[in-house]
C-alpha positions as CSV (number, residue, x, y, z in Angstrom):
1,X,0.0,0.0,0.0
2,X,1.1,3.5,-1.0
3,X,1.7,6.0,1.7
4,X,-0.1,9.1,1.2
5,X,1.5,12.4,2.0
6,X,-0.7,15.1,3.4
7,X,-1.9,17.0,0.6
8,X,1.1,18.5,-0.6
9,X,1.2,19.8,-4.3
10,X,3.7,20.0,-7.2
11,X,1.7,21.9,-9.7
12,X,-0.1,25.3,-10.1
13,X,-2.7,27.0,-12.2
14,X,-1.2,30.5,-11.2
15,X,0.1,31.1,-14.2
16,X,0.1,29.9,-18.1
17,X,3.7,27.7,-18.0
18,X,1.9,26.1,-14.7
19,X,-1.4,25.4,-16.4
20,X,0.9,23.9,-19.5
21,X,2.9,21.7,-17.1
22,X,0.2,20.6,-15.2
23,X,-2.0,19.8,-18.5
24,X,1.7,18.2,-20.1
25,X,2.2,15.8,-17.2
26,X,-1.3,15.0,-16.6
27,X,-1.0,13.9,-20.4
28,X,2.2,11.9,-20.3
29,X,0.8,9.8,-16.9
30,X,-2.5,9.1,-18.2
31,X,-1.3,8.0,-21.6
32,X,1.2,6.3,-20.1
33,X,-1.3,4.1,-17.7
34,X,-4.9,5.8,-18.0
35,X,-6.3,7.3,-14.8
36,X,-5.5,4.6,-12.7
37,X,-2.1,5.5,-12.9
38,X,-2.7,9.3,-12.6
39,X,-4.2,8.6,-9.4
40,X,-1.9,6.7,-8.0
41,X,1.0,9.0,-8.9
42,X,-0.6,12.1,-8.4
43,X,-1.5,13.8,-5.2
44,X,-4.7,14.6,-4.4
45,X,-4.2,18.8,-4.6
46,X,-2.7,18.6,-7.9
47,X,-5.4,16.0,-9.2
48,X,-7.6,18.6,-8.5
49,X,-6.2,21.2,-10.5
50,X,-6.3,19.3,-13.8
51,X,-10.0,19.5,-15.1
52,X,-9.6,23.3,-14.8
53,X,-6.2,23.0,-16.5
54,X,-7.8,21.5,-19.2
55,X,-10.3,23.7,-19.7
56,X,-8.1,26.7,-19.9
57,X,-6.2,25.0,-23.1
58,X,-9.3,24.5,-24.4
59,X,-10.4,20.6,-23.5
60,X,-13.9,20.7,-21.3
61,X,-14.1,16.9,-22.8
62,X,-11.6,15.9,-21.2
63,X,-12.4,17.9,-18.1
64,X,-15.0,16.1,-17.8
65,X,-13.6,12.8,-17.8
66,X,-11.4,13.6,-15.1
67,X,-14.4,15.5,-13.0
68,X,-15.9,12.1,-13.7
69,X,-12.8,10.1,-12.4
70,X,-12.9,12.3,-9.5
71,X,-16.4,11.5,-8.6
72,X,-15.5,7.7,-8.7
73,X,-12.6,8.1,-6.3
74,X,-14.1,8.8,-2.9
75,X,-12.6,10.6,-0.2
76,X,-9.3,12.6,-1.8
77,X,-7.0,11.2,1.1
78,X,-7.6,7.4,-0.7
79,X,-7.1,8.4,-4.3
80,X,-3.7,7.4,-4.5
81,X,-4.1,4.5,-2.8
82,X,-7.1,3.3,-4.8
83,X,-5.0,4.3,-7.6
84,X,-2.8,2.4,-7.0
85,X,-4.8,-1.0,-6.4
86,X,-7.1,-0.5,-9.7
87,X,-3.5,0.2,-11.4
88,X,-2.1,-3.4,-10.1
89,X,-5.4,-5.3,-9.6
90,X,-6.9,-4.2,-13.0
91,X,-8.7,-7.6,-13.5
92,X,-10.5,-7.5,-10.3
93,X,-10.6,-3.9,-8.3
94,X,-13.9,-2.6,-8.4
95,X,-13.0,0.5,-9.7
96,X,-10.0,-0.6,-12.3
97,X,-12.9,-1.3,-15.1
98,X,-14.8,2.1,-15.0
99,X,-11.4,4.2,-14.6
100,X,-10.1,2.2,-18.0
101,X,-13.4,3.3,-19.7
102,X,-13.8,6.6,-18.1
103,X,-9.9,6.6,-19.3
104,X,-10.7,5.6,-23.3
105,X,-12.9,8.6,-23.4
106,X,-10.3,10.9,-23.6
107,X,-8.8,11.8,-27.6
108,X,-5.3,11.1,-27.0
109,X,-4.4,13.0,-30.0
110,X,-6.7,15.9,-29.8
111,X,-5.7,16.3,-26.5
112,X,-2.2,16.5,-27.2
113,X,-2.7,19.0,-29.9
114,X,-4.5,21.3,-27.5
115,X,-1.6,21.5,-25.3
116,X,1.1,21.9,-28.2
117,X,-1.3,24.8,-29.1
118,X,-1.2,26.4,-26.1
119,X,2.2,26.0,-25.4
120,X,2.9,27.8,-29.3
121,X,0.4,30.4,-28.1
122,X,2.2,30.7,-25.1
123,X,5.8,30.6,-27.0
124,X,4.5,33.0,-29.2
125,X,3.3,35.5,-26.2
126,X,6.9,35.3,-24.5
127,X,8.4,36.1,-27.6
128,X,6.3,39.1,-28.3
129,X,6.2,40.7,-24.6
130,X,4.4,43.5,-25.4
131,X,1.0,41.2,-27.4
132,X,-2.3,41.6,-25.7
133,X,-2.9,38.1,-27.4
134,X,-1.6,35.9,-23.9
135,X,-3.0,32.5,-23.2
């Protein structure tokens, strides 16, 4: 069993490079192992930042599908935990099969494309200090 660390956080939606690292690495752990995974790696504060992460680079959809994930988890102080069970018990933990399907309902490549647009957007912004066109 995973030890869970009291709610510290990693990530930030403070300003646009933490809304594009949160929505990148939320990306790479969920394609890497769907949202079992992102639970179990993830902790609970910064879980909580991704749907609205998403939705700033333009991806409700897939807001959704987290918010949806959430909802399944019970009590934030578990998630990793359960996470992390569904993650190695995938054939029998009660909530491995709806995570995996809640998981295939994200577009992995329209998803991606949102955040390499935002982060062009945001490139683009940096390299043009004084554009009123920010992300």
């Amino acid at each position: 069993m995973k030890k869970a660390i009291d709610d510290p956080v990693m990530f930030g939606l403070e300003s646009p490079d933490d809304v594009l690292a949160t929505a990148e690495h939320f990306y790479n752990e969920w394609y890497n192992g769907g949202l079992s995974q992102f639970f179990s790696n993830w902790f609970p504060g910064d879980a909580q930042l991704v749907p609205e992460a998403l939705v700033i680079i333009g991806a409700p959809e897939a807001a959704s599908v987290v918010r949806s994930a959430i909802a399944l988890m019970g009590p934030s102080s578990e998630w990793q935990n359960q996470g992390h069970a569904a993650l190695i018990e995938y054939q029998t933990h009660p909530l491995a099969a709806p995570l995996w399907d809640l998981s295939g309902k994200i577009d992995s490549d329209r998803l991606w494309k949102l955040i390499e647009d935002y982060e062009l957007k945001l490139n683009e912004a940096e390299d043009d200090p004084g554009s009123e066109d920010k992300p």
